[in-house]
N, C-alpha and C positions, 0 to 999 in steps of 0.2 A: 223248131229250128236249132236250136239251142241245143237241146239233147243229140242230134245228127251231128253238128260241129263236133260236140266232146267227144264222140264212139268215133268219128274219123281220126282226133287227135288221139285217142289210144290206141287207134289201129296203126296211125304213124309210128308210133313210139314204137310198139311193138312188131311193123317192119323192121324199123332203123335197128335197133337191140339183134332183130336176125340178120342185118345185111351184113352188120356190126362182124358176129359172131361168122358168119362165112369168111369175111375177109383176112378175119381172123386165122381162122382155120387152115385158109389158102397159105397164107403165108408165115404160120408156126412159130406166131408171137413167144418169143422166151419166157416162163412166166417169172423170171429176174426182175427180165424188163418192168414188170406192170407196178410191182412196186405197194402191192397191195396192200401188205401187212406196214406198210409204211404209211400210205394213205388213209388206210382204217382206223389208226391210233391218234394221227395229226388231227383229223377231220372231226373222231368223237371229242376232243378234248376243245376244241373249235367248235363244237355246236354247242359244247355246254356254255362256254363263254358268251357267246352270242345270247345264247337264251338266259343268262344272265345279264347281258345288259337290256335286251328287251324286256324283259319281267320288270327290271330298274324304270323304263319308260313309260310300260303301265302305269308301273304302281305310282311313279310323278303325277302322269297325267289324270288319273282319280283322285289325288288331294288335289283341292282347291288351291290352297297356300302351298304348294309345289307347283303348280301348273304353270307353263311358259305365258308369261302375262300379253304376250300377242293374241293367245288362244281367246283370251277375257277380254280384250279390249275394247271397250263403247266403239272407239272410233273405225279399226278393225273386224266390229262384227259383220259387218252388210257383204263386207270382201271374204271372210272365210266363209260366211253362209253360199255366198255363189260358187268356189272352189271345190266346198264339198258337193253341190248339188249335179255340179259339170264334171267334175272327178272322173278320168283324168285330164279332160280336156279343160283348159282352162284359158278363159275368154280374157285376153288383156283392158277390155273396155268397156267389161262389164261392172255391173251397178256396184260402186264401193270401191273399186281396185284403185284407182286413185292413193286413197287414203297409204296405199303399201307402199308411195315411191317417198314420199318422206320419209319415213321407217326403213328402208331397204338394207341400208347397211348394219343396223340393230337386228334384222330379222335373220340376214346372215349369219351374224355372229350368235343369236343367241338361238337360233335352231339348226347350227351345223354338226352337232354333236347328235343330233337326232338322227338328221340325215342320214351321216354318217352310222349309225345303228341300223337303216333300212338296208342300205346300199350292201353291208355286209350281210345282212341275212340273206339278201339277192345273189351276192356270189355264193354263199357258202351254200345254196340251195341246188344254184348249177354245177357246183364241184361234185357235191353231194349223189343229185342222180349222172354224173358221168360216170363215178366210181359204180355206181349201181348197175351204168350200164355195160360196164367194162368187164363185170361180174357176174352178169348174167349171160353175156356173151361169149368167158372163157367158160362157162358151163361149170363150174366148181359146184362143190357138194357140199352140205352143210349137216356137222352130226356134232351134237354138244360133247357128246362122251368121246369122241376122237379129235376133230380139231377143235377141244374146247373155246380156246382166244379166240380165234379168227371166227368161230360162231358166235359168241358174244360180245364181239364186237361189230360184229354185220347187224345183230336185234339191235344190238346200243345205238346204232347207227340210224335205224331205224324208227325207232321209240323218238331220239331228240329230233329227226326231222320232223315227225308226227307231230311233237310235241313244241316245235318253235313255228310250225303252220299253224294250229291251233289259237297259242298264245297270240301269235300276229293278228289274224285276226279279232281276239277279244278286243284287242286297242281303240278306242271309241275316235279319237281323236290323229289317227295312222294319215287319214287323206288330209285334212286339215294341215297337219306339221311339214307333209310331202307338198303338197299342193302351196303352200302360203312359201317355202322355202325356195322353190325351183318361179315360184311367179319373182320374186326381188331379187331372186340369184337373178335373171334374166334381166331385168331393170339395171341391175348392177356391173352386169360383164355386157348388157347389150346382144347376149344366147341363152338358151336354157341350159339347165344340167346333161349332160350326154347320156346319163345312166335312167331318165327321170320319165323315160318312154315305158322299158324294160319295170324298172318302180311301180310305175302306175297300170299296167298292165297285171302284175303280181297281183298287187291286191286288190285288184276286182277280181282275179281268176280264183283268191283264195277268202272269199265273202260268203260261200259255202265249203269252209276245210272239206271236211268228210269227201264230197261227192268229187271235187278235185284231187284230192289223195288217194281216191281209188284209182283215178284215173293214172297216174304218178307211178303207181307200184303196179299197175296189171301188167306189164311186159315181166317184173320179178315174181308175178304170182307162183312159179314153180321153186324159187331157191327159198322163197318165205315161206312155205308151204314144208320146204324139205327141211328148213332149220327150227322150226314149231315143231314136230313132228318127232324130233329129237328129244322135245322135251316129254314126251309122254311120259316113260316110267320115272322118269325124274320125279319130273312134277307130283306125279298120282302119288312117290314115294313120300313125299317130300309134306305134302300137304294131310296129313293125316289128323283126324281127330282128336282129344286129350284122351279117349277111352282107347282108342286103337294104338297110340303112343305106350299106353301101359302095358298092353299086354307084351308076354312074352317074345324078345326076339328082334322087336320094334322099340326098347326101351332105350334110347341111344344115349343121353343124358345121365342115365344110374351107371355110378362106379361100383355101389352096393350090389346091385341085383348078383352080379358074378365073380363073389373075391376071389376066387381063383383064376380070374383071367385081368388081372387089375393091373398086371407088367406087361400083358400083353400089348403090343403097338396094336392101333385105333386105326386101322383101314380102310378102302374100299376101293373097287376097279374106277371110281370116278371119284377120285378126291376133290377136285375143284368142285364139282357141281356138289358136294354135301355142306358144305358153304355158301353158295350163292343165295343171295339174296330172294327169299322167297316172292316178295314183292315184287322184284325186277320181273321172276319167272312169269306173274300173274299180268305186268304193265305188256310184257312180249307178247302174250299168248291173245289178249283184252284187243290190242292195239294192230296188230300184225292181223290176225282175221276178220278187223274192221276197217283195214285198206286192201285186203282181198280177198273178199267174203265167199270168194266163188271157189274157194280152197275149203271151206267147208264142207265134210262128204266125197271130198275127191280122195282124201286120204282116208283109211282105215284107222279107226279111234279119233279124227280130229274131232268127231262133237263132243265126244264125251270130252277130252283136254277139254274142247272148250267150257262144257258147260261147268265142269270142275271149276274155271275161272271165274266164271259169270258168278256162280253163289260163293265167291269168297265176300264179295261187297258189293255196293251200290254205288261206290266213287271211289276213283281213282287219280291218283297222284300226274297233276300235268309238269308241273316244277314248282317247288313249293309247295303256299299256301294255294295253289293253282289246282283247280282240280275241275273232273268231265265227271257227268253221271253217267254211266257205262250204261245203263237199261235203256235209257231215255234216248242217246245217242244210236245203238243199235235196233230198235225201233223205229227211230226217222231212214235208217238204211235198209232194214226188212219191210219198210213200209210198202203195203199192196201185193208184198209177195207168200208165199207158202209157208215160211217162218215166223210171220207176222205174230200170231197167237202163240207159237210155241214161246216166243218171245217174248211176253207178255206173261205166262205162267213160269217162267225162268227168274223174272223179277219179281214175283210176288213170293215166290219160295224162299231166293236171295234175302230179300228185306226180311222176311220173319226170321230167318233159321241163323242169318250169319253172326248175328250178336250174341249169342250163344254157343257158338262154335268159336268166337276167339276169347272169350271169357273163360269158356273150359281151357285154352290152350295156355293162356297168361296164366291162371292158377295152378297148372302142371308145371310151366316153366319155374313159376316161383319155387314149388316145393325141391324142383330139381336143381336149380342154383344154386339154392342154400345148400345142398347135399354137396355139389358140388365144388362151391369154394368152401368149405369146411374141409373137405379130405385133401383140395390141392394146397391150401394154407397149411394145413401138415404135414403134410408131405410133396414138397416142389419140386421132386425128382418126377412125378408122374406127370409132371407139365409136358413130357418131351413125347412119352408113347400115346399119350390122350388127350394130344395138341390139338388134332380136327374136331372132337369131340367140344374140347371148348368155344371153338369158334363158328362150330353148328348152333351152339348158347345161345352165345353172342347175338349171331346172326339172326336167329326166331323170336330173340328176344327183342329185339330193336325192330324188328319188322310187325312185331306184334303191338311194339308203343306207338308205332308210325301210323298202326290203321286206328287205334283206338284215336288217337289225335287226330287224325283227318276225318273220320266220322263223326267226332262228338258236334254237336250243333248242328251237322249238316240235315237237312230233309230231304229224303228220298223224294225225287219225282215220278209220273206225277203221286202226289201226296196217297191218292186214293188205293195204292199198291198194300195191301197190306196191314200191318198192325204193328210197330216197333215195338218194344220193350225196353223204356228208358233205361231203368235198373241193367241194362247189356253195355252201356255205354256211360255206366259211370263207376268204375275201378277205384276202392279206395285201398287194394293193395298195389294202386301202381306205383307209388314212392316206394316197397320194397324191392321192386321188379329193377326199377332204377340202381337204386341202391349198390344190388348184384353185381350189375350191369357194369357200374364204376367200380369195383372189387374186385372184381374177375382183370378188366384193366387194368390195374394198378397191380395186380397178382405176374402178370404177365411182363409188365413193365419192370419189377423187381428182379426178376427172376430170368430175363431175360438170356442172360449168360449160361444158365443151367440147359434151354431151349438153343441154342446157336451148339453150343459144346454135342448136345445130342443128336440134332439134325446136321452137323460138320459129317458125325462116324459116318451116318447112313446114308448120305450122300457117296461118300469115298469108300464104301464099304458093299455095301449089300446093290443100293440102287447102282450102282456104277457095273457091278458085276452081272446085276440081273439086265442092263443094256446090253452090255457086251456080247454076252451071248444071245439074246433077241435078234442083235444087229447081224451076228453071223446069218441068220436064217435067212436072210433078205439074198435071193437071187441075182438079181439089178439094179445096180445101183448106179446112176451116174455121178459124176462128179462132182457139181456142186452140191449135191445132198451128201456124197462121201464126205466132202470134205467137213459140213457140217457137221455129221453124226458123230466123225474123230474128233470135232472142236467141243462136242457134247461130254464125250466119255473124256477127253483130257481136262475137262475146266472142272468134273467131279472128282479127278485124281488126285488132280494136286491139291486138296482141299486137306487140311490136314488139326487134331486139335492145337497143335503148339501154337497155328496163329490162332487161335480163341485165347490160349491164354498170355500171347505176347499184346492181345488188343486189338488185333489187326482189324482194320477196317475192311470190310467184304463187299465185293459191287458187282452181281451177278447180273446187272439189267443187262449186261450183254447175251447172258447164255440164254436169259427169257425171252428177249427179241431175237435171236434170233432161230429159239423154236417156233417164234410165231410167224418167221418167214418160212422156214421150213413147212409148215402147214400149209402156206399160199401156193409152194413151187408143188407141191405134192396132192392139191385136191380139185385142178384143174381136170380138163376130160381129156388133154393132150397129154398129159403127165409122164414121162417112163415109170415112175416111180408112184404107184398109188399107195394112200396110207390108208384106206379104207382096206387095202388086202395087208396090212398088217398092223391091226389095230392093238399089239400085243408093247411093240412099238410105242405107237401112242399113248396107253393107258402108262405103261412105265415114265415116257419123257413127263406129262401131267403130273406124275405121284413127283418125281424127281423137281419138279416148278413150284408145286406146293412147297417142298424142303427147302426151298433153295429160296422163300420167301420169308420162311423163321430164321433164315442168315442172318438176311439184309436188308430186310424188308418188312420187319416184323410191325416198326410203326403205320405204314401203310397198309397191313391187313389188318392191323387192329379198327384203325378209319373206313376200311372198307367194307367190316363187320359188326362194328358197335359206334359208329358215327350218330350222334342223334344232333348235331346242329340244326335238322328244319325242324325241332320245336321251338326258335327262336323267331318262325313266324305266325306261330297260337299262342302267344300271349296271354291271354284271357286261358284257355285248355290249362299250360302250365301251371297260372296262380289261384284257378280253382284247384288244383292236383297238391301244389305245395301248403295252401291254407287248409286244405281237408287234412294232409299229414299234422300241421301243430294241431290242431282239435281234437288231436286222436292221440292219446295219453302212448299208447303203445305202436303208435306209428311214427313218433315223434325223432327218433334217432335217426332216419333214413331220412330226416330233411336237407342231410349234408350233398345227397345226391342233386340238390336241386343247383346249388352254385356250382358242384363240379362241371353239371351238363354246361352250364351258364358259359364257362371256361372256354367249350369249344365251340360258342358263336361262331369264328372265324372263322373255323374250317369251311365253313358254308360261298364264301366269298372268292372271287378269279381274278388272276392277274386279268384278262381282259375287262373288268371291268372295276378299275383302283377307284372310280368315284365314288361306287356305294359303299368302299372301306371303311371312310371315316365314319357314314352314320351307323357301320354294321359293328365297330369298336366301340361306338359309343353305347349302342345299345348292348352291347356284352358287358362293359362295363357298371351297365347303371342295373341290369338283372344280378351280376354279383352282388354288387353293395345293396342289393334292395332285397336280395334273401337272407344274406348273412345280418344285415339291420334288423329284418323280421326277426331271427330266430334271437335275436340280443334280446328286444325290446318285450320278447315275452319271456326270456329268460328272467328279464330285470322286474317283468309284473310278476314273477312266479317268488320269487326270490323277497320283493316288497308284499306278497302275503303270508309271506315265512316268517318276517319280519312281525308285521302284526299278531300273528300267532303267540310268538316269543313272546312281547311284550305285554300279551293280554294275560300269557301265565306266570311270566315275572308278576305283573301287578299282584296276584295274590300271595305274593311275600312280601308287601310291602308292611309296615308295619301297622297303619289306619286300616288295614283289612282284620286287623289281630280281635280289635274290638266287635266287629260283625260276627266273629266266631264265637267269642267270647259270649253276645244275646243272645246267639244261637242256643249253646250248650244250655243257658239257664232257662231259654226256653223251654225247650225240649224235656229240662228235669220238669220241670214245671208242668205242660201235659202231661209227662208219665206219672206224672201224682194223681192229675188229676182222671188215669185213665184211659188219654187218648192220644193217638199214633202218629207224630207228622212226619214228613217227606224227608229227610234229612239232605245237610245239604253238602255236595262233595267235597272235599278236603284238597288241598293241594298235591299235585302226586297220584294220585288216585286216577290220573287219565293214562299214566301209564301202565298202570296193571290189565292186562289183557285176559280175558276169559279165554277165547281162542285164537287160533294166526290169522283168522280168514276177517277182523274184526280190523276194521281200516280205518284210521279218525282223520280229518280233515287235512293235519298235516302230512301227514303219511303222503296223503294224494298228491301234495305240494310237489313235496321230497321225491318221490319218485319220475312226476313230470320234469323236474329240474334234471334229474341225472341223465332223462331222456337227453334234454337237450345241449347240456352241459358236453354228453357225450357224442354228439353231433357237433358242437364249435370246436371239441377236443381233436375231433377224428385225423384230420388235415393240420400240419403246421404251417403250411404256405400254399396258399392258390396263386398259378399264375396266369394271368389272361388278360391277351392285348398289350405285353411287356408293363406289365402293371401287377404289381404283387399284394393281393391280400390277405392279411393275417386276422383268421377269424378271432381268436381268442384278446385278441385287441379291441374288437367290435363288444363284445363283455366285457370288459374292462372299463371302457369309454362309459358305459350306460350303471355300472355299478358306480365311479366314481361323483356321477349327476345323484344318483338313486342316494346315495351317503352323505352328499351334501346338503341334500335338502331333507334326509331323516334330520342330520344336528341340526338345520337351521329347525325348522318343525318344533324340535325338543325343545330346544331355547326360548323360540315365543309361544309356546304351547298355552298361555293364558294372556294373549295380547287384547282380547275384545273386552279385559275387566282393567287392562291397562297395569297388567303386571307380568314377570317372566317366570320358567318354573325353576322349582329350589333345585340347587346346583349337585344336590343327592339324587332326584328323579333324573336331571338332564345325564348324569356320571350312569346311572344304570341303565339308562335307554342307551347309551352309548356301547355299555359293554354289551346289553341285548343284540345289540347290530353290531358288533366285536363278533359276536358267539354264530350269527348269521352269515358274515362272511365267509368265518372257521368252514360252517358248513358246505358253503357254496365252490370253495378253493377246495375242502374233500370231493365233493361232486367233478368236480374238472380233474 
C-alpha cells in the first residue's frame, strides 16, 4: 500500500511539472521573469547555511553535555518517550505530558532555536523543488562546457538538497525536539504551531532519504540526466592516473617538460571546468544517479561516468565530518534488481584498487609542486600565462588531502568487500603536499599585482576582441541579450593597466552575474536566442569570467581551490599527520604548514549560523597554539641535548681530567715495555676529525633536526587567525628562556644531595657552554 501511495505521488509531481510546463508554454513566460540565475545562487548559498546549522544540531544533540537538558530529563522522560512513539501525533493526555505544563515556558525558550532550524529546512526544501520545478518546466538545457554557472549551480543545488535530506534524517533526537516543542508551545499560546503539521509530515516522509529523493527528482530525471552527461569528457579527462598523468601530452603540472612553450599562455576551450573541483565532479555524478537511477543507460556513456565514480572511493563527503558509504547505499537501491551484482563486484574493485590510485596521484602531485613553485618563486612573471595551470594544483591537491582524510579510519562496508591496504591510507609525505599547498598561496598572494596587471591587457585586448567578432556571427539577437552582450564587450574595454597601477579597486561581480543570467534567458526551449547554436560565444564569455576572477576575485578562487578548513573536523587525522612530520628528521620543516591550514578554521563557518562562531574561533585558536607550542617544546628538547653534548665535551678540558691522561700515557708506556697493546683512549678533539662526510655523530643529528625546525618557527613572521596574531618565533623564545633558567639554576645546585654548591669556575663554564649553545640556535633561526 505504501509503495502504490509513493508511485501515485511521483506520478503527481510528474503531471503537475507537465501541466506546469504547458502553461507555460501557452502563455510565453519571459525567461526575465523567472529569475533563475537569481534563485540558483540565493538558494545554493541558503542551503549551505541551513546545513550548517543542522550539522550544528546534530553534533549538540550527540554530546551528552551539549544536549538540551529537556531531552535528559528524569521527570520529562515518560513524555518524550510517548511523543516519539506517536510522532507526529501527539496525545495531550497521554502517560507523562503532565510533567511539560510546568516546564512549558522553559521548553519554549530553550528549544526555539531548534525549531526554528527545522521550520527553515522545511521552507527551503519547498523553494528548493519549485525552482526545480520551474526548470524543468521551461525545458532548459544543461552543458558544463557552455552554460558552465548555471550548470553548476543546478548539481550544487542538488547535492545540498541531497545532502541536508540525509543529514536530517541522521538526527536521532529530530521528533523528540519537534514533538516536546509544539506540545508546550500549545500549552502555552492555547494552539499548536501552524507549521508543526507540514514538520512532522517531513520527517516521517524523509526516515528513508534515499527512497523519498527518488521520488523528489523523478519529474527532473531528464535535466539531471542532461547536466551528468556533460560531465563525461571532463571527468574521464580530469580523473587520470599518476602513470597516465606523466605520459606525454597529459603532463599538465611540468613547466619543465616543454621550455620552449613556458610564455606560452595556459589554455583550454573549458577553462572553468580544469579547475573545478574533482570531488565535487565525483559528489555530482555519486549523488545525482542515486536520486535517478533510472537515467542509468538511458544515456550513451552514463555507466561508465558512472562507474568512473564508483571506484574513486568507498565514502563520500555528506558535509563535513558527515559522510554516506556510496557502495552500501547503492546496494540498498539496486536491491532485487539486475544491478544487484554488478554492484557488488563495483565495490569490491573500489575498496581494493582506490588507495593505490590516490597514493600514485599525491606522490606525482608532490614531485610536481615542488617543480612548480620552484620555477614561479623565480620567476613571478609566469604567474599570469600559467595561472590555470596553478590552480588545477591547487585544486587536485586539496582534493587529494580531502579524500585521504575522510577515508583514514573509516571501514568500508560491509566489512567483507575486499582487502584494504593500510599502508594506502597512511601518507607520510602529506606535511610536504601541504606545505606546497601554503606556498603556492602565499606565491599568488605576493604577486598578486603582477596577475591583475596581466589578466587587465587580456581582458581589454585579445578576449574583448575575439568576443567582438564572435558576437557579429550571431544572426538574432534580441534585445535584452543585445543589450547584455554590449554590457560584456564595454565592461572588457574600459579595463585599462593605469588603474592596476593607480590601485584601483575592480568589482566585476556585475559582469559575472550577469553572464550568469544571460545563460538562463538563452537555454530555455522558447529562447529566440539559443547558445547551445553558438557555443563559440560561450567558450570565450567563460575564458573571459575566469580572467575576470584574477582581477577581483583572486582571494575567492584561491578559497575556492585550496580551502582545506574541513580538516578542522579530523582532529585525530591532522595530529597523527603533524606528529608523524616532527619524527621525521627530514620532514620536519613542512610542519609550518600545519598552523597555517589552522589559520583558516574560519573560513569553514556561515553567517547563517553565528552561534557555532565562537566554538569554531576557539578551536582555531587552540590548534594554532597547540602546533606552534609542539614545534617550540621540541625545539627546546633538541636544543637541551645540544646542550648536554657541549657540556660532556667541555668536561674533558677540565683540568681533573689532565690527571686521567696523565695514568693513561704511563700506563700505556708501561704495556709497551712490557709487550702488550691496550685500546688507547681518545683525546679531546679527536671527534671532530672525520674519515668521510657520510660519518654522522650524535650531535650532527641534533643540529640538523634543529635547523629543520628552527626553519619551520622561521618560515612565517606573523600568523593571523580569528583577529589574533601569532608570532611563532616568540613561542621559542618563551621555552629557551625556561630551558636557561633552569640549566643556571641546575649548575648552581649541582651538588645539593652532599649539601654543597658547585665551584663558581664549573657553574662560569657551564654558563658559557649554554652561552656557545644559544650562539648556535640564534645561527640556526
Amino acid at each position: 500500500g505504501v509503495s502504490v501511495v509513493l508511485r501515485l505521488r511521483a506520478l503527481y509531481c510528474t503531471v503537475e511539472v507537465a501541466v506546469l510546463a504547458v502553461v507555460m508554454l501557452s502563455k510565453s513566460v519571459n525567461p526575465l521573469e523567472l529569475k533563475l540565475a537569481e534563485k540558483l545562487t540565493i538558494l545554493n548559498d541558503r542551503a549551505v547555511g541551513v546545513l550548517t546549522r543542522t550539522s550544528n544540531i546534530k553534533k549538540i544533540c550527540s554530546e551528552p553535555r551539549n544536549r538540551p537538558s529537556f531531552l535528559s530529563d528524569k521527570q520529562l522522560e515518560p513524555a518524550v518517550k510517548t511523543i516519539v512513539r506517536r510522532f507526529p501525533v501527539i496525545e495531550v493526555r497521554g502517560p507523562g505530558m503532565q510533567a511539560v505544563h510546568g516546564l512549558k515556558a522553559e521548553i519554549v525558550q530553550g528549544l526555539r532555536g531548534y525549531y526554528y532550524t527545522f521550520q527553515d529546512v522545511l521552507e527551503l526544501k519547498e523553494h528548493i523543488m519549485d525552482l526545480f520545478n520551474t526548470i524543468s518546466s521551461a525545458q532548459m538545457f544543461f552543458d558544463l562546457a557552455v552554460n558552465f554557472d548555471l550548470t553548476r549551480m543546478y548539481l550544487d543545488l542538488m547535492v545540498n538538497y541531497v545532502s541536508l535530506m540525509i543529514l536530517l534524517s541522521r538526527i536521532e533526537d529530530r521528533k523528540a525536539v519537534l514533538g516536546l516543542y509544539n506540545h508546550a508551545y500549545e500549552m502555552h499560546n492555547s494552539t499548536g504551531d501552524s507549521t508543526f503539521p507540514r514538520l512532522g509530515h517531513m520527517v516521517v516522509e524523509y526516515e528513508n532519504p534515499l527512497k523519498k529523493l527518488g521520488d523528489d527528482f523523478g519529474p527532473h530525471a531528464k535535466q539531471i540526466g542532461q547536466a551528468l552527461m556533460s560531465l563525461l569528457p571532463i571527468y574521464m579527462r580530469r580523473s587520470l592516473t599518476a602513470e597516465q598523468m606523466k605520459q606525454a601530452g597529459t603532463d599538465f603540472f611540468s613547466l619543465s617538460r616543454m621550455p620552449q612553450q613556458m610564455l606560452t599562455p595556459f589554455e583550454s576551450q573549458t577553462m572553468q571546468c580544469e579547475y573545478l573541483s574533482l570531488d565535487a565532479m565525483t559528489k555530482w555524478i555519486i549523488f545525482g544517479f542515486m536520486v535517478v537511477p533510472n537515467q542509468l543507460g538511458a544515456w550513451q556513456g552514463s555507466v561508465e561516468l558512472w562507474r568512473h565514480a564508483m571506484n574513486d572511493g568507498f565514502v563520500m563527503t555528506l558535509f563535513r565530518d558527515e559522510v554516506v558509504q556510496v557502495h552500501h547505499a547503492y546496494e540498498l537501491i539496486f536491491k532485487g534488481s539486475k544491478r544487484e551484482k554488478d554492484m557488488k563486484d563495483i565495490a569490491s574493485q573500489a575498496i581494493v584498487n582506490c588507495g593505490a590510485v590516490h597514493k600514485g596521484r599525491r606522490r606525482y602531485l608532490r614531485q610536481s609542486m615542488v617543480e612548480l613553485y620552484l620555477l614561479l618563486s623565480d620567476q613571478p612573471g609566469l604567474l599570469g600565462p600559467k595561472a590555470l595551470m596553478l590552480f588545477m594544483a591547487l585544486s587536485m591537491a586539496r582534493d587529494e588531502v580531502a579524500w585521504l582524510i575522510r577515508h583514514s579510519g573509516v571501514e568500508a562496508q560491509p566489512k567483507s568487500r575486499g582487502k584494504v591496504n593500510p599502508l594506502d591510507y597512511r601518507d607520510k609525505g602529506l606535511p610536504e603536499l601541504l606545505y606546497y599547498t601554503q606556498e603556492l598561496r602565499a606565491l599568488v598572494r605576493k604577486y598578486a599585482q603582477v596577475m591583475q596587471r596581466y589578466f587587465v591587457q587580456y581582458l581589454s585586448k585579445f578576449d574583448v576582441t575575439s568576443l567582438r567578432n564572435s558576437v557579429q556571427k550571431i544572426s538574432v539577437c534580441p534585445d535584452d541579450e543585445s543589450l547584455l552582450l554590449t554590457y560584456f564587450i564595454e565592461t572588457m574595454q574600459n579595463l585599462s593597466v593605469k588603474q592596476v597601477d593607480a590601485r584601483t579597486e575592480f568589482d566585476l561581480r556585475g559582469f559575472r552575474l550577469d553572464w550568469c543570467r544571460f545563460q538562463a534567458y538563452t537555454t530555455t526551449a522558447k529562447a529566440s536566442l539559443n547558445l547551445r547554436e553558438y557555443q563559440e560565444v560561450a567558450c570565450l564569455m567563460n575564458t573571459a569570467v575566469f580572467h575576470s576572477k584574477l582581477v577581483d576575485h583572486l582571494e575567492d578562487l584561491l578559497y575556492e581551490t585550496s580551502d582545506l578548513s574541513i580538516l578542522c573536523f579530523y582532529p585525530k587525522a591532522i595530529d597523527e599527520a603533524f606528529n608523524s612530520c616532527l619524527e621525521s628528521s627530514t620532514e620536519a620543516r613542512f610542519s609550518v604548514a600545519f598552523p597555517l591550514i589552522a589559520c583558516q578554521f574560519m573560513d569553514c563557518t556561515h553567517p547563517l549560523c553565528p552561534e557555532e562562531r565562537l566554538a569554531q574561533g576557539d578551536r582555531c585558536l587552540s590548534a594554532v597554539n597547540h602546533f606552534l607550542d609542539t614545534m617550540a617544546k621540541l625545539a627546546k628538547g633538541v636544543i637541551s641535548r645540544i646542550f648536554d653534548e657541549y657540556v660532556k665535551l667541555n668536561s674533558q678540558l677540565w683540568p681533573v681530567r689532565a690527571a686521567d691522561i696523565m695514568l693513561e700515557a704511563r700506563r700505556s708506556r708501561r704495556e709497551k715495555q712490557q709487550g702488550r697493546l691496550l685500546p688507547t683512549q681518545r683525546k679531546p678533539g679527536e671527534e671532530s676529525i672525520r674519515k668521510t662526510r657520510e660519518d654522522m655523530t650524535e650531535l650532527d643529528g641534533h643540529m640538523s633536526v634543529l635547523i629543520e625546525i628552527c626553519s619551520a618557527l622561521n618560515h612565517v613572521p606573523l600568523l593571523n587567525a580569528w583577529d589574533h596574531k601569532f608570532v611563532p618565533r616568540e613561542y621559542l623564545s618563551a621555552h629557551l628562556e625556561d630551558l636557561l633558567s633552569r640549566r643556571v639554576m641546575s649548575l648552581v645546585g649541582n651538588y645539593q644531595q652532599l649539601g654543597e654548591i658547585s665551584r663558581p669556575s664549573e657553574v662560569l663554564t657551564g654558563i658559557k657552554v649554554c652561552k656557545q649553545g644559544c650562539g648556535v640556535t640564534l645561527h640556526a633561526l
